[in-house]
TIFINU-982304 format. One record per residue (C-alpha): residue number from 1; residue in one letter; z, y, x. Coordinates in Angstrom, 2 decimals. Layout:
N
<NUM; a; <Z; Y; X>>
...
END
This chain:
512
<1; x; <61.70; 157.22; 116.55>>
<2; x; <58.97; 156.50; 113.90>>
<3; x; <59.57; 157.28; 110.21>>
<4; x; <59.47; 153.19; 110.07>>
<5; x; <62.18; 153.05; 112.38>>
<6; x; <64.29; 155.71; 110.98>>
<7; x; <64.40; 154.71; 107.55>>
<8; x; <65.54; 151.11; 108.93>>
<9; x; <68.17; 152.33; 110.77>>
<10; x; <69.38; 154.52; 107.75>>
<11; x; <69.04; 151.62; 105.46>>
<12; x; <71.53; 148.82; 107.78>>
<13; x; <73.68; 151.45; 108.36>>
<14; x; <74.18; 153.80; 105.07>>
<15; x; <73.01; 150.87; 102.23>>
<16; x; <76.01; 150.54; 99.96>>
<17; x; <75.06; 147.46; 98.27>>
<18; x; <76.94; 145.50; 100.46>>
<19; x; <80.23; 147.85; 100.33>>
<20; x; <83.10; 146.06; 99.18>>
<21; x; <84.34; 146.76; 95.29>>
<22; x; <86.97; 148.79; 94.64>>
<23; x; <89.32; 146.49; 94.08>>
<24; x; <89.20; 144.37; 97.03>>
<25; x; <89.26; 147.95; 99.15>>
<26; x; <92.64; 148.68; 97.39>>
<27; x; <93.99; 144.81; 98.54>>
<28; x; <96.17; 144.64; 101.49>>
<29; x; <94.38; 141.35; 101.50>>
<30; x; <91.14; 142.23; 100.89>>
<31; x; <90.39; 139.71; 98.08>>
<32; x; <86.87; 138.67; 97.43>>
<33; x; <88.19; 139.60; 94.04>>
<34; x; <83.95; 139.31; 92.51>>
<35; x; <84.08; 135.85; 93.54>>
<36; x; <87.42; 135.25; 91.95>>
<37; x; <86.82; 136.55; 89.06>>
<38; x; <83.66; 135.07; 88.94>>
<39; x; <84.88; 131.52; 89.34>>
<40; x; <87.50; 132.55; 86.61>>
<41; x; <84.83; 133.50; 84.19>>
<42; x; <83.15; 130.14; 84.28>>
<43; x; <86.47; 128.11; 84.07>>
<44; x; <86.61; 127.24; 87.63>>
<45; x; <90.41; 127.48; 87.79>>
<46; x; <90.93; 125.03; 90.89>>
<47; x; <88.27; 127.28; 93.16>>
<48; x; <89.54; 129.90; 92.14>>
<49; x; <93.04; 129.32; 93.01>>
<50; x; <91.30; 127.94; 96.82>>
<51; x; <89.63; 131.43; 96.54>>
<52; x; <92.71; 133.28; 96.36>>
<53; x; <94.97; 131.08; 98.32>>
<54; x; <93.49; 131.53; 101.62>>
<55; x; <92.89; 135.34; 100.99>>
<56; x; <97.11; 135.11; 100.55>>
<57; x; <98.85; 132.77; 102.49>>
<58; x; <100.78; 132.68; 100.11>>
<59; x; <99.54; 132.45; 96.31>>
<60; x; <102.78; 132.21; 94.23>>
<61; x; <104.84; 135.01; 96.31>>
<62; x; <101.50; 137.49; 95.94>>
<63; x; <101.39; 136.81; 92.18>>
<64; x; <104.34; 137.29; 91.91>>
<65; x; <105.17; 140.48; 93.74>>
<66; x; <102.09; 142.08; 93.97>>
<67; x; <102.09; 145.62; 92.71>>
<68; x; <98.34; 145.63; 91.57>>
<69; x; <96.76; 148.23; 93.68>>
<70; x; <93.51; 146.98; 92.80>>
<71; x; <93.70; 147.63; 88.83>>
<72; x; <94.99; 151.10; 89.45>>
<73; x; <90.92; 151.23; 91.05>>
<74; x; <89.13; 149.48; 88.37>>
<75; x; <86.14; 152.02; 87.16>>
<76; x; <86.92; 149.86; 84.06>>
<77; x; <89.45; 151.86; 83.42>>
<78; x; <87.25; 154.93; 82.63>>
<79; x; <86.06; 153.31; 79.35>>
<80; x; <88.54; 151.00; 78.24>>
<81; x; <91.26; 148.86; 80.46>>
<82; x; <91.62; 147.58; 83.91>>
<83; x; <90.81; 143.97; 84.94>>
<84; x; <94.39; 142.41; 84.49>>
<85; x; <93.60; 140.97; 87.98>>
<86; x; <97.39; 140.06; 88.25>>
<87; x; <97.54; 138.21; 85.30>>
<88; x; <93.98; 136.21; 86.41>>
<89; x; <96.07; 135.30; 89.34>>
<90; x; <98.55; 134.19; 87.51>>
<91; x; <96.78; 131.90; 85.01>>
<92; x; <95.26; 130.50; 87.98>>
<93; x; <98.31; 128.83; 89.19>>
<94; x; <99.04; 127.67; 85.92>>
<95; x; <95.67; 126.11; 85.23>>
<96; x; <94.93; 124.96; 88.79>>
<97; x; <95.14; 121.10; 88.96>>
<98; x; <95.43; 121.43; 92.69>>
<99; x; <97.72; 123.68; 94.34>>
<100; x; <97.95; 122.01; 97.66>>
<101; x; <97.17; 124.18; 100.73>>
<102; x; <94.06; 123.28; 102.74>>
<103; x; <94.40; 120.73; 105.37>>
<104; x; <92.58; 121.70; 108.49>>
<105; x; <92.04; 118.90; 110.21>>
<106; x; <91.67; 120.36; 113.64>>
<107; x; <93.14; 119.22; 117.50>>
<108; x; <95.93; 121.22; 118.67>>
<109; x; <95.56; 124.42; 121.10>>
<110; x; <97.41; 125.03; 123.71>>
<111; x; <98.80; 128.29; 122.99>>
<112; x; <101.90; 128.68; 122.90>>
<113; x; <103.66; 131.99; 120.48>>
<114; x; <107.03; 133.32; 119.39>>
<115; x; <107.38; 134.82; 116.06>>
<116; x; <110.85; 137.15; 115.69>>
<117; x; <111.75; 137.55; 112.14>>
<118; x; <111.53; 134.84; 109.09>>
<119; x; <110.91; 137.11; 106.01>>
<120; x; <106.77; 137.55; 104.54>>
<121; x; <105.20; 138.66; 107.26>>
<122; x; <107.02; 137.00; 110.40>>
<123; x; <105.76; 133.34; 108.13>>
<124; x; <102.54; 134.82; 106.95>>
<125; x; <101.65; 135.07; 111.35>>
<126; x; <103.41; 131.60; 111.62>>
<127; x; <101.34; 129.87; 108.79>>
<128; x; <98.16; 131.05; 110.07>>
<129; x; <99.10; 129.90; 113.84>>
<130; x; <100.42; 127.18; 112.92>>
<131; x; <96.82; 126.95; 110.41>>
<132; x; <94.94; 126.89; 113.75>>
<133; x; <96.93; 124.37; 115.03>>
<134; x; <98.71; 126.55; 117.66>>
<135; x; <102.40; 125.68; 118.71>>
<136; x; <104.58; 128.50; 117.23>>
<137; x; <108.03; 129.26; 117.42>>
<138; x; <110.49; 131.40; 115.05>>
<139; x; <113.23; 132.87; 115.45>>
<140; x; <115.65; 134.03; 112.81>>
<141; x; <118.85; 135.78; 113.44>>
<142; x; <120.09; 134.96; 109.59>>
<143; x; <120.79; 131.39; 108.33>>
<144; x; <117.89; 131.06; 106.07>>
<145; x; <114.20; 132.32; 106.05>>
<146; x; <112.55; 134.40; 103.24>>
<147; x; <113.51; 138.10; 104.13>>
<148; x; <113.06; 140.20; 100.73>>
<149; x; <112.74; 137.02; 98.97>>
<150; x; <116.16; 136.49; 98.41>>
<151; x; <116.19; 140.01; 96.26>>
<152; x; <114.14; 138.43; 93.56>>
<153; x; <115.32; 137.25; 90.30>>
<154; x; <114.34; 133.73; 90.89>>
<155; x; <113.68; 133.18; 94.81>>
<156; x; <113.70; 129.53; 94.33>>
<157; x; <109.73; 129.24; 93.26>>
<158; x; <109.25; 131.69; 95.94>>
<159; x; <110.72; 130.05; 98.74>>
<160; x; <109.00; 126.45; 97.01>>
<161; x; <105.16; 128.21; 97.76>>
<162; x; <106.85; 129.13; 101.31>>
<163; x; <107.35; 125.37; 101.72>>
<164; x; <104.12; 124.14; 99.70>>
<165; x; <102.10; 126.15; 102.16>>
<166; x; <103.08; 124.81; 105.20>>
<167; x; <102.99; 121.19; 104.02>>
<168; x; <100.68; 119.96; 106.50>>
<169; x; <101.54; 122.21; 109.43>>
<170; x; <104.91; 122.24; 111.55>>
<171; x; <106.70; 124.91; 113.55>>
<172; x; <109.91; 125.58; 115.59>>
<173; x; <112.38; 127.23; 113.41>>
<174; x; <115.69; 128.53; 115.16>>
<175; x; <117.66; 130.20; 112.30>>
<176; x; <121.16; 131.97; 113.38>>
<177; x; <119.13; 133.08; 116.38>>
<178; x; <118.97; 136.37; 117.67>>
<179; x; <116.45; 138.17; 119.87>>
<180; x; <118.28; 140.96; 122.01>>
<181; x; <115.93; 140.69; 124.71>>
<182; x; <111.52; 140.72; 124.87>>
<183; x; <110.80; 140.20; 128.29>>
<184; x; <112.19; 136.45; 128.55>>
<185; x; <110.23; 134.94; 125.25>>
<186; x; <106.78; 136.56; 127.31>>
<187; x; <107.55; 134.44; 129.76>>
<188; x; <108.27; 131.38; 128.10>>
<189; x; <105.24; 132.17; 125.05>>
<190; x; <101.96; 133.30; 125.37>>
<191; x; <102.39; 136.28; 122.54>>
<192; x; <105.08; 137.65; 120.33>>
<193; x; <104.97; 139.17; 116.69>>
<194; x; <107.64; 141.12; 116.05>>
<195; x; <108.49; 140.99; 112.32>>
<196; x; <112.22; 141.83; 111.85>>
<197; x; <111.85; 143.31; 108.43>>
<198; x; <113.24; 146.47; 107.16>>
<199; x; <116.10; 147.98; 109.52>>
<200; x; <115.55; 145.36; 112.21>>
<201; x; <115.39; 145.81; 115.81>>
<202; x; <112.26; 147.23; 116.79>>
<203; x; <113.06; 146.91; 120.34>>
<204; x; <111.76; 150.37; 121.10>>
<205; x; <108.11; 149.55; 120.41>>
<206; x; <107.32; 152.06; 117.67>>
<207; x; <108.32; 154.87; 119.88>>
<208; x; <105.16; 153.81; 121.77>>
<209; x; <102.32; 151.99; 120.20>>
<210; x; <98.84; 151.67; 120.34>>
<211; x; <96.51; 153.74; 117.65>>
<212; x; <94.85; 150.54; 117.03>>
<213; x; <95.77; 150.04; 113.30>>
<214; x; <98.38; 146.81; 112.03>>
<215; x; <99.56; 144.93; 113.15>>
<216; x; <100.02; 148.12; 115.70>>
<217; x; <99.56; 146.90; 119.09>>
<218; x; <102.70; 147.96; 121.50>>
<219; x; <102.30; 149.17; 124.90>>
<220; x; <103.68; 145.42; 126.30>>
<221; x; <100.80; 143.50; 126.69>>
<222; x; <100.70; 139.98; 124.05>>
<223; x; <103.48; 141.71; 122.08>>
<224; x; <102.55; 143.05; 118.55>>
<225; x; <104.74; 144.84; 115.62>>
<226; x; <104.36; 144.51; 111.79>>
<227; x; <105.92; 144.58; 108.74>>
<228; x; <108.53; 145.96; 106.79>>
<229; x; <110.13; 147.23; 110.34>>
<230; x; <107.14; 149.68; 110.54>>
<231; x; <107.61; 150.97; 106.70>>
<232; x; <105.02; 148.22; 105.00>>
<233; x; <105.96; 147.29; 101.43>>
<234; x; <106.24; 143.23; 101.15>>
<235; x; <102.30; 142.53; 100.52>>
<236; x; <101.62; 145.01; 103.11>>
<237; x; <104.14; 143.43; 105.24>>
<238; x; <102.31; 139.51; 104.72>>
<239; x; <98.53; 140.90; 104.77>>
<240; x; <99.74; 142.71; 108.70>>
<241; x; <101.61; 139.32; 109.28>>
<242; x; <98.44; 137.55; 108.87>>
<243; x; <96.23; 139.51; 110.37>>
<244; x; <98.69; 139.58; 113.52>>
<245; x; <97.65; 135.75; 114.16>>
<246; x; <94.52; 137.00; 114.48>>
<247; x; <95.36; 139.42; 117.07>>
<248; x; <97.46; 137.20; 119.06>>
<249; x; <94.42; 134.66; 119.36>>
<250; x; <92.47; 137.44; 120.40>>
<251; x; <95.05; 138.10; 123.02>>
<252; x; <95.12; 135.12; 123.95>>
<253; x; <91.63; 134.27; 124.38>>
<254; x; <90.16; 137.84; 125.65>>
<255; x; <93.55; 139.37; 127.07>>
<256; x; <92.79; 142.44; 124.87>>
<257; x; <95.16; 143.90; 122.98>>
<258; x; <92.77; 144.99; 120.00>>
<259; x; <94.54; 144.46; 116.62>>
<260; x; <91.95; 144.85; 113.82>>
<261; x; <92.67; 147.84; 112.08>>
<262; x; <92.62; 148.07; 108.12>>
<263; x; <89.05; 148.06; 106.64>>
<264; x; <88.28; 152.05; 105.87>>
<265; x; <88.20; 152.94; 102.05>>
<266; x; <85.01; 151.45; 100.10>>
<267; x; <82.04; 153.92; 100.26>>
<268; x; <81.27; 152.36; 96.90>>
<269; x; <79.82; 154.72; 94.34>>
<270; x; <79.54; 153.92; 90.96>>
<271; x; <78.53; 155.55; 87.81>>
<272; x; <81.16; 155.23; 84.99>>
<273; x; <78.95; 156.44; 82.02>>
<274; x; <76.72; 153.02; 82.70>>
<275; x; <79.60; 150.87; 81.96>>
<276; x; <79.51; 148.89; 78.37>>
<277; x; <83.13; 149.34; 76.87>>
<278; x; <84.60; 145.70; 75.94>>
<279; x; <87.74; 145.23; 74.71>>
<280; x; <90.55; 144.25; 76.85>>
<281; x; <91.79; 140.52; 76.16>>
<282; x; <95.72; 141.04; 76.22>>
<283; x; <97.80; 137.98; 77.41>>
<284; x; <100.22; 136.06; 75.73>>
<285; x; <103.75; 135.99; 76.04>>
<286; x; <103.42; 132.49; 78.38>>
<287; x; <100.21; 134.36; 80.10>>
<288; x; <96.57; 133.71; 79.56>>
<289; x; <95.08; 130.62; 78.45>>
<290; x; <92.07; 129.41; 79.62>>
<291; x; <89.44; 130.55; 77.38>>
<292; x; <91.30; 133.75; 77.30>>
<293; x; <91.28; 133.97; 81.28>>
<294; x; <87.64; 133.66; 81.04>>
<295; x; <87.21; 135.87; 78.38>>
<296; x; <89.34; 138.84; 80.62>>
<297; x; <87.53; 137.88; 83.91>>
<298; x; <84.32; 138.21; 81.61>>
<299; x; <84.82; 141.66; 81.69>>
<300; x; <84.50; 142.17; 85.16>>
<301; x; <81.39; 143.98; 86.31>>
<302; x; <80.82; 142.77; 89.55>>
<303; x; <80.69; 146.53; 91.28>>
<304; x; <78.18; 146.93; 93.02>>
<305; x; <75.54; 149.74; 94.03>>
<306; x; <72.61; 149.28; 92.45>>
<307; x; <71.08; 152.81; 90.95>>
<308; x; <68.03; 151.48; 93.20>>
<309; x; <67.42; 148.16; 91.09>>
<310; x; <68.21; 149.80; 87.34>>
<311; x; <65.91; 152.39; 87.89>>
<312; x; <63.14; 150.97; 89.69>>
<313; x; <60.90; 148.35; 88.54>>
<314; x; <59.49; 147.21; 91.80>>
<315; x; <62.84; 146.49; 93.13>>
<316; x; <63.75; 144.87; 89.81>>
<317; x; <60.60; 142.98; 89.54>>
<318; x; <61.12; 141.24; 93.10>>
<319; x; <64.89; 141.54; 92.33>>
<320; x; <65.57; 142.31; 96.01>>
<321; x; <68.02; 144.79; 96.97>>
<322; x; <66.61; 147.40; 100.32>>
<323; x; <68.59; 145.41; 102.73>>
<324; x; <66.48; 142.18; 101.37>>
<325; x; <63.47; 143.92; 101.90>>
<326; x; <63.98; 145.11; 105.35>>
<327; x; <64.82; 141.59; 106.37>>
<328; x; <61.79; 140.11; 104.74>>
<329; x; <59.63; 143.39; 106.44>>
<330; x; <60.82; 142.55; 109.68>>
<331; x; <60.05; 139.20; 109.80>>
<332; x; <56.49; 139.97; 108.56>>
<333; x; <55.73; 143.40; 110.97>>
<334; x; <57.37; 142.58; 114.04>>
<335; x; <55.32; 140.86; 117.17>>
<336; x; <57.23; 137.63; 117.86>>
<337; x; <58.16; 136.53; 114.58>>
<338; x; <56.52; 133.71; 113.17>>
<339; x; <53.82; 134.22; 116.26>>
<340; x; <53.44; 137.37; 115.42>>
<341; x; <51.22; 136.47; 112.05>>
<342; x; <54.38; 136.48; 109.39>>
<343; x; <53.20; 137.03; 105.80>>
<344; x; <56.80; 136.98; 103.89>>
<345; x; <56.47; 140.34; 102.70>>
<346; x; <52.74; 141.12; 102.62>>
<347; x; <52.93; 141.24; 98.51>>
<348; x; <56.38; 143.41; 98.64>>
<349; x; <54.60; 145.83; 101.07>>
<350; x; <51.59; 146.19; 99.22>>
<351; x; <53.15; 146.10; 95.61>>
<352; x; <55.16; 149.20; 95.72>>
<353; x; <53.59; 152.66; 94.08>>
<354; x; <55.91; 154.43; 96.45>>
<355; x; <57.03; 157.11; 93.87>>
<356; x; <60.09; 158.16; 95.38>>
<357; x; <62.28; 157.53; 92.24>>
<358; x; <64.67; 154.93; 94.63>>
<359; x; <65.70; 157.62; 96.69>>
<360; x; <66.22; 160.15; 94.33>>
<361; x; <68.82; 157.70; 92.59>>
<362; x; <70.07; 156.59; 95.83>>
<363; x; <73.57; 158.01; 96.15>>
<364; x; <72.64; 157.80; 100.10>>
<365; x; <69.07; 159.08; 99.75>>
<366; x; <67.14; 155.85; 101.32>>
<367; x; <63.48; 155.73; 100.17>>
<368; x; <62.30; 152.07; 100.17>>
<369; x; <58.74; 153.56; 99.48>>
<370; x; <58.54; 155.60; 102.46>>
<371; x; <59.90; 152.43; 104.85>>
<372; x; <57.15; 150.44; 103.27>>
<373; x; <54.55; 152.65; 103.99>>
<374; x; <55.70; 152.69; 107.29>>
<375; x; <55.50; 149.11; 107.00>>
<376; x; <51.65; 149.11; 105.61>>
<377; x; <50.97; 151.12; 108.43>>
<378; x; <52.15; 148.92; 111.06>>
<379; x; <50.48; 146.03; 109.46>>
<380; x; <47.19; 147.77; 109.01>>
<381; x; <47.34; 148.92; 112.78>>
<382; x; <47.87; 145.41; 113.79>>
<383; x; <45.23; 144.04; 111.61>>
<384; x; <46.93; 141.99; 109.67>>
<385; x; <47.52; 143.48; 106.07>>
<386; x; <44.38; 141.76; 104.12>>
<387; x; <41.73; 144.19; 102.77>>
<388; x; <42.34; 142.47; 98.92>>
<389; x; <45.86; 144.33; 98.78>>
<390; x; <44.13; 147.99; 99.54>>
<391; x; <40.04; 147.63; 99.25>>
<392; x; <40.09; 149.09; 95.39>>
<393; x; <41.73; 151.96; 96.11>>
<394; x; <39.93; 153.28; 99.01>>
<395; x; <36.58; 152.45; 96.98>>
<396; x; <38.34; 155.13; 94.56>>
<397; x; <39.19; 157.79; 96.83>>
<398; x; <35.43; 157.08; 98.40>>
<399; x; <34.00; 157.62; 94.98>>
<400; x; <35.89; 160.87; 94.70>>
<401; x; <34.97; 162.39; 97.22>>
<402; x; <31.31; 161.59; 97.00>>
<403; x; <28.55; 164.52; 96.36>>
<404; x; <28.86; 162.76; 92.88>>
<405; x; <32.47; 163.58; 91.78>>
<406; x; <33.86; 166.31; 94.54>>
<407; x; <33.34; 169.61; 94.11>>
<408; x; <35.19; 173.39; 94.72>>
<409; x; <34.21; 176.06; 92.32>>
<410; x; <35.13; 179.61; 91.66>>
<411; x; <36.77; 180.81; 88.97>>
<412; x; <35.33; 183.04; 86.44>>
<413; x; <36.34; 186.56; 87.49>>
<414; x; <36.16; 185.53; 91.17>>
<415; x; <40.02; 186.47; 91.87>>
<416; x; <40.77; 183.17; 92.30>>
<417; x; <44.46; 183.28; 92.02>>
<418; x; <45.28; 179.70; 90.66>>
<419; x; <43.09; 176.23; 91.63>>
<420; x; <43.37; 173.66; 89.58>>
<421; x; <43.16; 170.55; 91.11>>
<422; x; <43.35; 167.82; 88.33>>
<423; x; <43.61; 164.99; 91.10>>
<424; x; <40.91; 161.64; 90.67>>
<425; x; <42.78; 159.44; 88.15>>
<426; x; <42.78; 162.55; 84.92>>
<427; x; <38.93; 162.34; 85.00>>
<428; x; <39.19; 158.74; 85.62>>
<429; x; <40.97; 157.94; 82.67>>
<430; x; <38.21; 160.29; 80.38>>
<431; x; <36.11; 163.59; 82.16>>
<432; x; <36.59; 165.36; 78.92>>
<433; x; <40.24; 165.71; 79.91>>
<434; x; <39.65; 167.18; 83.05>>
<435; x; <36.72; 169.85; 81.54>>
<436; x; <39.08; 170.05; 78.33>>
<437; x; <41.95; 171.78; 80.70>>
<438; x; <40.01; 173.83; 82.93>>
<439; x; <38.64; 175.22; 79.47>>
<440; x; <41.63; 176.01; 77.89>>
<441; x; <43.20; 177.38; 81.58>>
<442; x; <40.63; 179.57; 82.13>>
<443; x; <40.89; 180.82; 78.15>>
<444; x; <44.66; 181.88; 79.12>>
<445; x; <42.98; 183.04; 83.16>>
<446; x; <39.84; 183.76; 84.26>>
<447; x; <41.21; 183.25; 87.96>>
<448; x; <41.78; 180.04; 87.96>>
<449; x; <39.30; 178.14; 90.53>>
<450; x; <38.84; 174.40; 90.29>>
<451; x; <38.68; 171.85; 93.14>>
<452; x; <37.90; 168.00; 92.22>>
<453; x; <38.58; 165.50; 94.64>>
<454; x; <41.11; 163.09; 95.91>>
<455; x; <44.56; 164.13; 97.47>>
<456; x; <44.03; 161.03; 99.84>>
<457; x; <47.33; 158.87; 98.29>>
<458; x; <45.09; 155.52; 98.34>>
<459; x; <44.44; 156.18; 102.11>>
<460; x; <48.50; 156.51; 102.39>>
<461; x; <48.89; 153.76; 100.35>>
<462; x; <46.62; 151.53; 102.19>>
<463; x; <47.68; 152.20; 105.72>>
<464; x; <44.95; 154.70; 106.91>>
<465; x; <46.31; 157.54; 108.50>>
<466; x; <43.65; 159.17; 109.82>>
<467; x; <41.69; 158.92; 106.62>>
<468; x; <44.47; 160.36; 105.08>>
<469; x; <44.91; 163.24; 107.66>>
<470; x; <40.97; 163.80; 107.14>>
<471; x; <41.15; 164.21; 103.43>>
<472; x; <44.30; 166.65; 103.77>>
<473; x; <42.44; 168.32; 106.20>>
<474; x; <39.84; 169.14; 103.78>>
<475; x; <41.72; 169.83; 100.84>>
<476; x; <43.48; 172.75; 103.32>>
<477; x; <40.49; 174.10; 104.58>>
<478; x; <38.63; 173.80; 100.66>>
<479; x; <42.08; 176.05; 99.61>>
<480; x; <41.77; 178.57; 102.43>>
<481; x; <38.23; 178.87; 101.65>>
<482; x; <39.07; 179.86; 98.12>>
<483; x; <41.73; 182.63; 99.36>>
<484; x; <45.05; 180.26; 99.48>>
<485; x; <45.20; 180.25; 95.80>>
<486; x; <48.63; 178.44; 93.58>>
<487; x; <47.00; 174.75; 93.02>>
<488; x; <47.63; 173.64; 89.32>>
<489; x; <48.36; 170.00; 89.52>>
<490; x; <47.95; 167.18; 87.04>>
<491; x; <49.28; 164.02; 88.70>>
<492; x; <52.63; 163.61; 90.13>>
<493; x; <51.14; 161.54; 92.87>>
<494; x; <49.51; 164.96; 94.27>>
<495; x; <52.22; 166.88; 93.24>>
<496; x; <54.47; 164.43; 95.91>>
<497; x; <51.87; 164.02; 98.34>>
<498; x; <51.40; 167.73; 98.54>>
<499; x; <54.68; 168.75; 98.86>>
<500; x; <54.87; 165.79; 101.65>>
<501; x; <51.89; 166.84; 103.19>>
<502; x; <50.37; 170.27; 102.19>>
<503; x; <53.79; 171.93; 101.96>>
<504; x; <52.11; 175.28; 102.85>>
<505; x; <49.95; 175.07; 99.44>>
<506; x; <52.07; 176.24; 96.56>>
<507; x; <51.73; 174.37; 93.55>>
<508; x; <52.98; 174.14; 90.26>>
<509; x; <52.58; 171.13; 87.92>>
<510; x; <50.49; 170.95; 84.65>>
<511; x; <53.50; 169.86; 82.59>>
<512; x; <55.40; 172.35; 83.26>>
END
């Protein structure tokens, strides 16, 4: 595997910046909660609510019951308060001038499932069937649905945003009903959910599950288990309940029983001591208003991993995070693509100085530079990177390693236990700063040698690998010549390149 390759592969697989936030890792739902409070933050109260509502199934039971697991994550709370998420979601129903459920106007399927159980998560499974236009049935062995609804204070509004949400769909509801027996609803459905809520009859099936995650997926094939009858708390119980319909499709469809598992923990990683403290904005008694919504969804940072774009201005320049610039690199170095001539990223390969500072922020180590060397390369061996990008630089090197500029002397005393190798861009910028510190070395030790020349970075830099190897090749045998001497280095480029390169030359750097 070339370095090219390597890098790539470490880059789609270990990137962070598309990890999800902290808070939507901590939601049974797994909220696009930057979107929603984005869309908060500009006012958008009737997206937002859309936003939330299909993330739910149910918005006015979740913002009502939820216990918040996502503020309890908020890196916000390491400087001042948590996002009062719950309260956003809140002031979204209240400001919303829609809260009709979405009407999917679709044909009807011809699968056929049983639901057993009418509390959250047995109607969260039937409201997403029933949302794909599959013919559900539910059975409940009490005279009313709702399950832990009916332990609220007020389970009237929840019960109405039961109702609300399945406005437009329809479903087979056989209250006072009770399941004693599996084996004859698989033969009259196509799947069954088993959601009998806490103490119910689990029919045997947790003895004996699946390791697939929840919903769990029992040993009887098209029969699934969720809920408050495995130990789920209610918005536990709804976010397996809706993820079972999901299952059961899949079932249906495939005839694998695969539930999808939770999402693992966020591999997010972010740096507190960055964050700008601002105030929380406290609701009112009657919750937030709007301006005051906006002004606490304002405070939301939008987590994200991006130590590579803060601290590096070629990133920040093109403002393109690494997976951005792989994409655009692949299109532009890989035979095939746009015939094979793609220019997309020709400027982006070229631009970077490849320093190394994005990796050494990089809470996953990925050097862009190195990849887009890699990338040069490939476009140089193809012929296709244009000579404008690169031509200056090897005219530099060339010029430094001329009769004119190279040379290797040794130092006063003849020991020769340091060389100093100043690099090409010190006596670039003035020669009296390169004779100025071989002076004043050589005041403080007479055996220090000197070596001028090029460390053969614009050959790196311009895609040239065997001019590059040549010039190391020199510089090794120019140091061996001199007795293997400690090279005193002036520019960080050589101080990287050697260590990448010469690592059998010890150095130390000027400025230190």
């Amino acid at each position: 595997m070339s370095d090219l390759e390597r890098i790539r592969k470490k880059m789609q697989e270990q990137c962070l910046e598309k990890e999800e936030p902290f808070c939507s890792s901590a939601c049974p739902f797994r909220l696009d909660v930057r979107e929603f409070a984005a869309r908060v933050r500009r006012g958008s109260f009737n997206s937002a609510f859309r936003t939330f509502a299909n993330a739910v199934g149910f918005p006015g039971v979740v913002a009502a019951l939820c216990h918040r697991p996502c503020e309890a994550v908020c890196p916000r709370r390491e400087v001042d308060a948590a996002i009062a998420l719950g309260d956003l979601e809140g002031a979204v129903l209240a400001h919303s001038t829609d809260l009709r459920p979405t009407s999917y106007n679709m044909p009807a399927k011809k699968g056929r499932f049983t639901v057993v159980g009418a509390g959250l998560s047995g109607l969260g499974c039937a409201l997403r069937l029933t949302n794909r236009k599959y013919q559900v049935t539910v059975f409940e062995r009490t005279d009313r649905i709702g399950g832990c609804l009916w332990d609220l204070p007020d389970p009237d509004a929840s019960l109405a945003d039961v109702d609300r949400q399945f406005m437009h769909e329809r479903y087979d509801l056989r209250l006072n009903t009770e399941v004693t027996d599996l084996s004859e609803l698989l033969e009259e459905f196509d799947g069954v959910y088993v959601a009998t809520g806490s103490g119910g009859r689990a029919f045997g099936l947790l003895d004996d599950v699946r390791p697939d995650g929840f919903p769990m997926a029992t040993r009887l094939p098209g029969v699934f288990i969720g809920g408050a009858v495995t130990g789920a708390n209610p918005m536990e119980a709804l976010a397996q309940g809706l993820r079972a319909a999901t299952a059961l499709e899949g079932w249906l469809k495939t005839g694998n029983m695969r539930s999808a598992p939770p999402a693992p923990p966020t591999r997010m990683i972010l740096d507190p001591s960055a964050l700008v403290p601002m105030p929380p904005v406290r609701p009112s008694d009657d919750g937030y208003g709007k301006e005051a919504a906006a002004a606490e969804a304002a405070r939301c940072i939008q987590c994200r991993c991006d130590a590579c774009i803060r601290h590096c201005s070629f990133l920040s320049h093109f403002e393109k995070f690494p997976k951005r610039v792989d994409e655009e690199v692949e299109i532009t170095i890989t035979p095939g693509t746009l015939d094979g001539n793609g220019t997309v990223a020709t400027r982006l390969i070229s631009t970077c100085n490849q320093c190394g500072l994005c990796g050494e922020v990089c809470p996953e180590d990925i050097d862009v530079g190195r990849y887009l060397r890699g990338a040069h390369n490939a476009m140089t061996a193809k012929g296709a990177m244009p000579w404008a990008w690169h031509e200056f630089w090897l005219r530099d090197m060339e010029f430094s390693e001329s009769e004119r500029a190279a040379l290797v002397g040794r130092s006063p005393d003849g020991a020769n236990e340091y060389v100093f190798f100043p690099g090409c861009q010190l006596g670039a910028s003035d020669p009296r700063y390169v004779a100025g510190t071989y002076d004043l070395l050589v005041e403080r030790n007479p055996s220090v040698a000197i070596a001028l020349g090029c460390c053969g970075a614009p050959a790196l830099w311009a895609g040239e690998e065997k001019l590059h190897k040549e010039v190391c090749d020199r510089i090794r045998n120019d140091w061996q010549a001199l007795g293997s001497p400690t090279a005193i280095l002036a520019c960080p480029s050589c101080l990287q390149l050697f260590a990448e390169f010469l690592p059998d030359i010890p150095t130390v750097f000027l400025a230190d």
